[in-house]
C-alpha positions as CSV (number, residue, x, y, z in Angstrom):
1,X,-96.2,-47.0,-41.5
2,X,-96.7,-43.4,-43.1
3,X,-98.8,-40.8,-41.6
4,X,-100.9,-39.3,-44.4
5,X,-98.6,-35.9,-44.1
6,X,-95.8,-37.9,-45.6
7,X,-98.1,-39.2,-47.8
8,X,-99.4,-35.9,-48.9
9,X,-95.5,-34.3,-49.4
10,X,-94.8,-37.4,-51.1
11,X,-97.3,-36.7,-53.4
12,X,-97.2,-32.9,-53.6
13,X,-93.1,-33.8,-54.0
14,X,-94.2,-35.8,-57.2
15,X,-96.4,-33.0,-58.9
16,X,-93.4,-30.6,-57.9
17,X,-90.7,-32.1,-59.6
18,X,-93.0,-33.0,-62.7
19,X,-93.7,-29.6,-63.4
20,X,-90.3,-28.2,-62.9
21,X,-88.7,-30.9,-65.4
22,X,-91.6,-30.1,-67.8
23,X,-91.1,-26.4,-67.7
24,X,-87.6,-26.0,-67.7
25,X,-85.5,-29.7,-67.8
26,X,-84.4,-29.6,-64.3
27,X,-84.6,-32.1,-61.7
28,X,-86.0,-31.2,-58.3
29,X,-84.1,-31.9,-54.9
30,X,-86.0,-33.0,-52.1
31,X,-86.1,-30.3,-50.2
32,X,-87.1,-30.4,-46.6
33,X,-88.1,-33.9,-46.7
34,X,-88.7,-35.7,-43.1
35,X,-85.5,-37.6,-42.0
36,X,-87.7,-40.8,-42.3
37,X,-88.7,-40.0,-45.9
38,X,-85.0,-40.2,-46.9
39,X,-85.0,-44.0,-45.9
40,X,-84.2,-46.7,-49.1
41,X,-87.8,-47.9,-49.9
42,X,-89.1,-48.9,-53.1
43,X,-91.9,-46.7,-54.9
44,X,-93.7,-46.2,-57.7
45,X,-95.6,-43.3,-59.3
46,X,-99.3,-43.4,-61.6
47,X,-100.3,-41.1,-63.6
48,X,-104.1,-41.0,-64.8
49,X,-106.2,-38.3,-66.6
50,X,-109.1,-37.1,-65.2
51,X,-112.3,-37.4,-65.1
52,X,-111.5,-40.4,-67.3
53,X,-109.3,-42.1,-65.2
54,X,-107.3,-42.8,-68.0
55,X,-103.4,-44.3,-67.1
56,X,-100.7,-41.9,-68.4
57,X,-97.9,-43.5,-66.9
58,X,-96.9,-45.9,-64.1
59,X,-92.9,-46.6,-63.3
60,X,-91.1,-47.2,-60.5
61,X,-88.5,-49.0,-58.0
62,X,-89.9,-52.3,-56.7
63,X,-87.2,-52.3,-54.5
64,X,-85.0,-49.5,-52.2
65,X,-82.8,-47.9,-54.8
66,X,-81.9,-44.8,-53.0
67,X,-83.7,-42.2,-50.4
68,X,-87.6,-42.4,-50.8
69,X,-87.6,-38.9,-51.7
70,X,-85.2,-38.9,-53.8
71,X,-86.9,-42.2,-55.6
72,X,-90.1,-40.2,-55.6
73,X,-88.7,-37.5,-57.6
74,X,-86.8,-39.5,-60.5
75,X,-90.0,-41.6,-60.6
76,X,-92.2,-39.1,-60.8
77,X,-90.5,-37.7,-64.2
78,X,-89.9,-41.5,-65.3
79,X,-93.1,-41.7,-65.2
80,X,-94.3,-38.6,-67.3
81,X,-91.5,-38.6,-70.0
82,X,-90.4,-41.9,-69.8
83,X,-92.9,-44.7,-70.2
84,X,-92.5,-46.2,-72.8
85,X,-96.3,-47.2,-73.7
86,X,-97.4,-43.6,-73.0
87,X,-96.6,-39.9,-75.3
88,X,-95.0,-38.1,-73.1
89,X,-97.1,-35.6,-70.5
90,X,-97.1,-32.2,-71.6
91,X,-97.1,-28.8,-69.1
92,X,-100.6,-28.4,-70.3
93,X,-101.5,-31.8,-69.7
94,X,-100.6,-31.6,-66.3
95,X,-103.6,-29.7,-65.2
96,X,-105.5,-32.8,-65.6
97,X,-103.6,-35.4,-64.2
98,X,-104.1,-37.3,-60.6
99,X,-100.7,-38.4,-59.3
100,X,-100.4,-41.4,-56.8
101,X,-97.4,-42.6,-55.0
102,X,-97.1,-46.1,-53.9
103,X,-94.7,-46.9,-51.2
104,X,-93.7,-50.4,-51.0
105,X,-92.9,-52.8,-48.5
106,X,-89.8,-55.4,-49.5
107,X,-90.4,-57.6,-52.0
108,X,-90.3,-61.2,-50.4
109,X,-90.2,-64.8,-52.0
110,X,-93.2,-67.0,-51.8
111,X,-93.1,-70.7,-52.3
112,X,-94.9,-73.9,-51.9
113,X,-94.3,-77.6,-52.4
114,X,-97.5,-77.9,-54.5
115,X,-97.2,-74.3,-56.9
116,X,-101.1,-75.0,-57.2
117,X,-101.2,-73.6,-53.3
118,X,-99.6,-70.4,-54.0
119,X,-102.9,-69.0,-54.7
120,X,-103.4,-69.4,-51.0
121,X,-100.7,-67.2,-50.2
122,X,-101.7,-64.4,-52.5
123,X,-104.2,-61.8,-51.2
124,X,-106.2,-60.0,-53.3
125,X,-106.3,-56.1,-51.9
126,X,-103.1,-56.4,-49.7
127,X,-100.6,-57.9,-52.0
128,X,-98.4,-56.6,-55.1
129,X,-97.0,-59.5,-57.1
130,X,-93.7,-59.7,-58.9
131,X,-93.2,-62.6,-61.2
132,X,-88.9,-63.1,-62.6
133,X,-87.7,-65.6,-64.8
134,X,-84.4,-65.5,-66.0
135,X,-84.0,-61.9,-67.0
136,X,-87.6,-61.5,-67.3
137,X,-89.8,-59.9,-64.7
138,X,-93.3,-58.7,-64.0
139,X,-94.8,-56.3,-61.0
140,X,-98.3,-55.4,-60.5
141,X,-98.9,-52.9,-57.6
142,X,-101.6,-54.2,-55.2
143,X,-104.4,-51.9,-56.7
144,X,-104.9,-53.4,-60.3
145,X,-106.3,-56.8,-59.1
146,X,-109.0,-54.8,-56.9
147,X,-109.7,-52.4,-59.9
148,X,-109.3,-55.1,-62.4
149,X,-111.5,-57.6,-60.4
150,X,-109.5,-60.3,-60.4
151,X,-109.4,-63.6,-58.4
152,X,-106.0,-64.9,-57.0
153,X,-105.2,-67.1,-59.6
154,X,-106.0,-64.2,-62.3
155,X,-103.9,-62.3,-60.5
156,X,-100.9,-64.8,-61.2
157,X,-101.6,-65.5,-64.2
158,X,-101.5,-61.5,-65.1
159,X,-98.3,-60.8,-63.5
160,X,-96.7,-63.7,-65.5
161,X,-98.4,-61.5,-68.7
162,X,-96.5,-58.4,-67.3
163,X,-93.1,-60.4,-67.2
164,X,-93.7,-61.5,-71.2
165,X,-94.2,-65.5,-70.2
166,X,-97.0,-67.8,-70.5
167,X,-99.9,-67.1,-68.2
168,X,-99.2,-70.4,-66.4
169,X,-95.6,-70.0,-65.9
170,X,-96.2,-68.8,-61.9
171,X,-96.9,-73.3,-61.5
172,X,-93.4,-73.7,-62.7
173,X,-90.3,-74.4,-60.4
174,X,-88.0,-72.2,-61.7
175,X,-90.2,-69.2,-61.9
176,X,-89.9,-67.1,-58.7
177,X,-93.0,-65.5,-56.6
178,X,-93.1,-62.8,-54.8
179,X,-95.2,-60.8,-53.2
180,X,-95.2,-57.3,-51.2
181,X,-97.7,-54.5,-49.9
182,X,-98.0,-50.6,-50.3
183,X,-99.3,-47.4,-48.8
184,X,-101.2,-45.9,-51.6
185,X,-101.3,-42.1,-51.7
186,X,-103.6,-40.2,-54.2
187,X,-104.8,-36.9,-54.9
188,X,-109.0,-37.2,-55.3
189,X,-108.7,-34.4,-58.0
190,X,-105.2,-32.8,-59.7
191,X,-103.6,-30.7,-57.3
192,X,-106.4,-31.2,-54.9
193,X,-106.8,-33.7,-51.9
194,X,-104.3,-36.0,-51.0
195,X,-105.8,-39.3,-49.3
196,X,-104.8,-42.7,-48.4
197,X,-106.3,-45.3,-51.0
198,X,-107.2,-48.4,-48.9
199,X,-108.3,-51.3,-51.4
């Protein structure tokens, strides 16, 4: 588990390395990360406008690609220059934007005999969910359900959206489940407050 410091330079890290690629193209090292925070674990980074809460950019590693720093950095400017459903941030932009980092836990397989009774094994508020088929695939961090207010099975049904397959596909065999948590980091206002979102 993260203490809410690492959360905070985490975060801090994030707005950091945003503005530095923003202002002049260049990409951010570390610097004086926490031995711990240059472990392999997946992450991702959200964007959203404020007051409007608006999303300007979500990407990220669902699984340890590198040092979490490291990932936090690449992720963080992924996310404002490089989604592709979203212009691009701008310096100015910036200003206005809340940044959250989400930490995750390794992704593991869920299964059941009857696929009806995965639902059981999907928590609403703790869990992400990532949904693969073939060379398809779909994540949804744990915080959309709760902010979406969806049920388990909507929840399922929604990641298989993400991946590009029928919303049923999570009740077929050779669609894979899984599931995985995250510590959800978030600044209350840009540049202000860093907290730890629990759902």
């Amino acid at each position: 588990m993260l203490k809410i410091s690492d959360g905070e330079f985490l975060v801090r890290l994030a707005r950091k390395a945003i503005a530095a690629y923003l202002e002049n193209g260049s990409r951010l090292p570390p610097g004086g990360a926490p031995k711990h925070l240059m472990e392999p674990r997946g992450v991702f980074v959200t964007l959203e406008s404020y007051p409007e809460r608006e999303l300007k950019g979500c990407i990220g590693y669902p699984r340890p690609q590198g040092p979490l720093a490291e990932s936090v950095v690449e992720m963080a400017v992924e996310a404002a220059t490089g989604d592709p459903r979203f212009p691009e941030v701008t310096a100015e932009e910036l200003k206005n934007i809340m940044i959250e980092v989400s930490v995750l836990t390794v992704p593991e397989p869920i299964e059941a005999k009857d696929r009806k009774k995965l639902v059981e094994q999907v928590k609403v508020g703790r869990d992400g969910l990532i949904i693969e088929a073939g060379r398809q695939s779909g994540l949804l961090l744990p915080q959309v359900p709760v902010e979406q207010k969806w049920g388990s099975e909507e929840f399922l049904c929604q990641a298989c959206w993400k991946a590009g397959l029928p919303p049923d596909s999570w009740l077929k065999p050779g669609v894979r489940v899984l599931k995985f948590q995250a510590q959800i980091f978030s600044e209350e206002t840009p540049g202000g407050k860093v907290v730890e979102k629990k759902l």
